[in-house]
C-alpha positions in Angstrom: 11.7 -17.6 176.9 8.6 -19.7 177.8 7.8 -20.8 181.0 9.7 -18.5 182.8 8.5 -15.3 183.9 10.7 -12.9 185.1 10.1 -10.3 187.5 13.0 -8.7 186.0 12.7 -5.6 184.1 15.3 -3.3 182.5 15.8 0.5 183.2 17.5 3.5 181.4 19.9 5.1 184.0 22.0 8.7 183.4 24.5 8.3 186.0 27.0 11.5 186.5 30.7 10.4 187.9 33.0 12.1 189.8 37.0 11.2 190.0 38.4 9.0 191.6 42.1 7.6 191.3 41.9 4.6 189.0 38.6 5.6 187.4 40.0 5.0 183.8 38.3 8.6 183.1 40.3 10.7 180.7 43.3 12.7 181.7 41.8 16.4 182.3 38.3 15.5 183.0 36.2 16.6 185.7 33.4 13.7 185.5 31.4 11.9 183.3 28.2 10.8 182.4 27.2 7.5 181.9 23.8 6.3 179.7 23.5 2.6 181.3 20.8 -0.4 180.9 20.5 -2.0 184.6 18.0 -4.7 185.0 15.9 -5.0 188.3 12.5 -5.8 190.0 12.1 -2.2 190.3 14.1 1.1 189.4 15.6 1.1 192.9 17.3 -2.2 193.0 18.8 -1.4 189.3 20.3 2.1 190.5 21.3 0.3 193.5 23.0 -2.7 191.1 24.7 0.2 189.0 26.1 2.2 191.8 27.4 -0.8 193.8 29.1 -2.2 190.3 30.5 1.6 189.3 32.4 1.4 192.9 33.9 -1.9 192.5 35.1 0.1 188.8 37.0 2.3 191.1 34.5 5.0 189.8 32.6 7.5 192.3 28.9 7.5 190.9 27.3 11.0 192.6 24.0 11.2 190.8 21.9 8.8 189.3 18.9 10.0 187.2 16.4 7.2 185.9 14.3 7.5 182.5 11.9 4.3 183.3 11.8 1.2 180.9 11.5 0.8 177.7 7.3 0.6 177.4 7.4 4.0 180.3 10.2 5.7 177.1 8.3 4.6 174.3 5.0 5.9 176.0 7.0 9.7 176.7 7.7 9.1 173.0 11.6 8.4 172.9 12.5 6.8 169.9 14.6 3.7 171.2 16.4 2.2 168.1 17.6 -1.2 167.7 20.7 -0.8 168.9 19.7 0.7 171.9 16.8 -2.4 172.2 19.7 -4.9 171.8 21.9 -3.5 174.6 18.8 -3.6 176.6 17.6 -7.0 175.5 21.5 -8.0 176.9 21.4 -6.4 180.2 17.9 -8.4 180.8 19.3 -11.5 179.6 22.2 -11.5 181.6 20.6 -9.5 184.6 23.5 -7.1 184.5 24.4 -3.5 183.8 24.9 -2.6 180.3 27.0 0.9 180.3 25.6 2.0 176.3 27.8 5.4 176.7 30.0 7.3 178.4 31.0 11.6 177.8 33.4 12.6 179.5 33.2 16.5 181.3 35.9 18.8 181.0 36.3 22.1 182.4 36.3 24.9 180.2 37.3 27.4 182.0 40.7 29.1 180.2 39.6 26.8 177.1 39.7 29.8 174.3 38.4 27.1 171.7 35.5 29.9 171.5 32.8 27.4 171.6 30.0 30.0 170.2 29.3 30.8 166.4 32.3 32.2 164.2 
């Protein structure tokens, strides 16, 4: 928008979950992983945005990894499509934390579902 220039930027976050009663996690799973858009000044205020929003989820963040913004992605060649450009475009414009994904993690162990080539 003109006239305004915002410091803000927004950043690509993997955070990995443990459990926690009332995490809304599947039943079974060990964890999760979530792919979020937080915006910031920096990457350090938008983990510490994610983190602090994650435990008023009831969720217990453990790891947070941080993939830059979208010009440091594009310039370690990701290919960001427009969904995932829209998602960002929202967390910016409403200076929030966009969670874009979530996978649950399940322990295998005892799984006999094989899991290598037939």
């Amino acid at each position: 928008m003109p006239g305004k220039a915002s410091r803000q930027k927004v950043y690509t976050l993997l955070v990995h979950l443990g459990r926690k009663a009332g995490d809304g996690l599947p039943e079974g799973a060990t964890g999760a992983a979530l792919m979020c858009y937080a915006s910031g000044v920096d990457e350090a205020e938008a983990v510490r945005e994610t983190v602090a929003i994650l435990k008023q989820a009831d969720m217990a963040p453990l790891d947070v990894t941080g993939y830059g913004t979208i010009e440091e992605r594009e310039a370690q060649g990701h290919e960001i499509d427009a969904e995932e450009r829209a998602l960002m475009q929202r967390a910016l414009d409403e200076n929030s934390v966009i969670v874009a994904q979530m996978t649950p993690f399940f322990d295998d162990a005892g799984n006999d579902s094989g899991g290598g080539e037939a």
